[in-house]
Backbone as CSV, one residue per row, in Angstrom:
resi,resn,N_x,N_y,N_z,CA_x,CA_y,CA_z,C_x,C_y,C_z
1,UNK,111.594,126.660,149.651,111.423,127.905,148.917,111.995,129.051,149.751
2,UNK,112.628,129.750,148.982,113.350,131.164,149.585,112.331,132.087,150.154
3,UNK,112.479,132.642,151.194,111.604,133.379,151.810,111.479,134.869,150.838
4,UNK,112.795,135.120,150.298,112.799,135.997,149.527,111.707,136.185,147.853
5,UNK,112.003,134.469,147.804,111.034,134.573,146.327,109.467,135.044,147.293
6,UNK,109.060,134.970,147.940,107.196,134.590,148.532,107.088,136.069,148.751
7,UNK,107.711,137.294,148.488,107.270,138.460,148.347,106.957,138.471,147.099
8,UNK,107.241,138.249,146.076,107.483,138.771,144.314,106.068,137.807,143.985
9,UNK,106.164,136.528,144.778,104.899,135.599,144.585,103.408,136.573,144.515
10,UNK,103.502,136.692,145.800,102.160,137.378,146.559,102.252,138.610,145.969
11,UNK,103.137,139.324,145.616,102.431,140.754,144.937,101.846,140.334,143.649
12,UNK,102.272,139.449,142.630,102.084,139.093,141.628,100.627,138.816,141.394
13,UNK,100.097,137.390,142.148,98.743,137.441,142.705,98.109,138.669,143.381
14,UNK,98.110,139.365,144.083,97.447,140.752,144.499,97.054,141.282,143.153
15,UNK,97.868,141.673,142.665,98.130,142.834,141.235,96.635,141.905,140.215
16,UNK,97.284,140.250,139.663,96.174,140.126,139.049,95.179,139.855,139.560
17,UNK,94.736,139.562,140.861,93.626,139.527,141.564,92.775,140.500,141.051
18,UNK,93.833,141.748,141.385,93.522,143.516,141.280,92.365,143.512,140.103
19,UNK,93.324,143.077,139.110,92.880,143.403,137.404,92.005,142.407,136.548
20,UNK,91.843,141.098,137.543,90.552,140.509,137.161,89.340,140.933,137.691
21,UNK,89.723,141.375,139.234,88.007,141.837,139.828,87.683,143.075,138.940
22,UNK,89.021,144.360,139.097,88.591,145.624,138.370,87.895,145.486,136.780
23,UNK,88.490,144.878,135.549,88.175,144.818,134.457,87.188,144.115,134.187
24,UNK,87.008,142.771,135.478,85.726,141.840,135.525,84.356,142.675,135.564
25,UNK,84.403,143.609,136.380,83.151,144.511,136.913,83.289,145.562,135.694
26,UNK,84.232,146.127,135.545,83.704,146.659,133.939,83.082,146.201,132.530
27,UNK,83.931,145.356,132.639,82.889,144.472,131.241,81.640,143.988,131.230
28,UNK,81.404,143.484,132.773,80.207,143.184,133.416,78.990,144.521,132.706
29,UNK,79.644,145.519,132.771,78.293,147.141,132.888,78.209,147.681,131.378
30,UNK,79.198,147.077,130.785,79.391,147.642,129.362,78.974,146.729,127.884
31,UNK,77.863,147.864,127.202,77.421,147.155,126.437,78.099,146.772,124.990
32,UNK,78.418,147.789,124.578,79.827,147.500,123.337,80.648,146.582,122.999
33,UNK,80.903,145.915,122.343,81.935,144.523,122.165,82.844,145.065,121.923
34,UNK,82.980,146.141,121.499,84.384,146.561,120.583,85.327,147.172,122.201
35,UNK,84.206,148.033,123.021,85.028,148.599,124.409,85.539,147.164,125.601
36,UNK,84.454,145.791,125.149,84.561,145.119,126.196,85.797,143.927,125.981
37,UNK,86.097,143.800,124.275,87.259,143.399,124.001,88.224,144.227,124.176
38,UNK,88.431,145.491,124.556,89.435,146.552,124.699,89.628,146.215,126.213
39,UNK,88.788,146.254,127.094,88.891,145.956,128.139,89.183,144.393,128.986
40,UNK,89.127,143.712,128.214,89.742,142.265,128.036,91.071,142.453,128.054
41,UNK,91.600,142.949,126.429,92.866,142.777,125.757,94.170,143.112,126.606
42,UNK,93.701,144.595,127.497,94.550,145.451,128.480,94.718,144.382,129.591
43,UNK,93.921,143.965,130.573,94.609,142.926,131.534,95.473,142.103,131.066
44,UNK,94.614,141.709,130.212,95.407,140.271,129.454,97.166,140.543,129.357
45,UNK,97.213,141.566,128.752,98.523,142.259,128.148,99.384,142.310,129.748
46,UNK,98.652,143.243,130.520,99.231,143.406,131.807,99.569,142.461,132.253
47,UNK,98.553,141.265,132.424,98.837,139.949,133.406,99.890,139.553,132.683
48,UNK,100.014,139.265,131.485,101.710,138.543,130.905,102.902,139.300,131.110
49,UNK,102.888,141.280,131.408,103.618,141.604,131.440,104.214,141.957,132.944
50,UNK,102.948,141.350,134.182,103.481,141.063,135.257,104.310,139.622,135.478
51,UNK,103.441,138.571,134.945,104.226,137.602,135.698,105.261,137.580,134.806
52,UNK,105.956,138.393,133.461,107.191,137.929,132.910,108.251,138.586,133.941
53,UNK,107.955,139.612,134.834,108.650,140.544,135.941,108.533,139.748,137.011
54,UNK,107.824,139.135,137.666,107.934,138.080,138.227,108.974,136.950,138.397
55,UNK,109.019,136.264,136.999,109.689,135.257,136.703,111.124,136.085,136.323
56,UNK,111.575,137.018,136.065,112.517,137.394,136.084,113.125,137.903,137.184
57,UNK,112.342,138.373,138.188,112.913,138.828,139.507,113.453,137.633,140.070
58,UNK,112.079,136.766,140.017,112.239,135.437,140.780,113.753,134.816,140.466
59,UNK,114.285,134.798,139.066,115.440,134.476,138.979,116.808,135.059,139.133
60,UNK,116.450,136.460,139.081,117.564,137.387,139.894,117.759,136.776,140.969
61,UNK,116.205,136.588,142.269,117.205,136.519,143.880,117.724,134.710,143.542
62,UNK,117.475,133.777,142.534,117.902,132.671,142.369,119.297,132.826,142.475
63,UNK,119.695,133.732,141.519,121.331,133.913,140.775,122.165,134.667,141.767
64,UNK,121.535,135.393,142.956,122.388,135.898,143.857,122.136,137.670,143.230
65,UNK,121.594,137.856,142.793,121.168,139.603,142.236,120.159,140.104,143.280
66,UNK,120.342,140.048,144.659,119.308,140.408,145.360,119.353,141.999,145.199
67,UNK,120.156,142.568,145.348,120.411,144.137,144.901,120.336,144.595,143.805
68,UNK,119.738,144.647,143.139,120.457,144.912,141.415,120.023,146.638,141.724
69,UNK,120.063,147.378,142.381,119.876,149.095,142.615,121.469,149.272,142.356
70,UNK,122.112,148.295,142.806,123.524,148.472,142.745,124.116,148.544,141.672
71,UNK,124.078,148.105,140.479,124.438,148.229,138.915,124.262,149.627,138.595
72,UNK,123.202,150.220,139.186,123.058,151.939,138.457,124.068,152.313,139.415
């Protein structure tokens, strides 16, 4: 494994680590179903819309796009 992919790895995990403990402990305190499915729905959304950035970075440094600042 590329030393380069095991940064994009580990932030990925951090981030949803982040947003299961944070949203975990909110739903935990909140009595409402309607706020605690709201507060579900948002990680949820996030976590797919991290690791799809993930898996796309991950395949940039695959393809040789380690720079892509360079295209702008």
């Amino acid at each position: 494994m590329n030393k380069q992919i095991i940064a994009p790895i580990v932030v990925t995990i951090i981030l949803l680590a982040y947003f299961l403990f944070y949203f975990g402990i909110l739903v935990a305190f909140i009595d409402s179903f309607l706020l605690k499915l709201l507060f579900v729905c948002i990680p949820v959304a996030l976590a797919i819309v991290i690791v799809c950035v993930c898996m796309q970075r991950i395949n940039e440094i695959r393809s040789g796009e380690e720079d892509d600042l360079s295209k702008y």
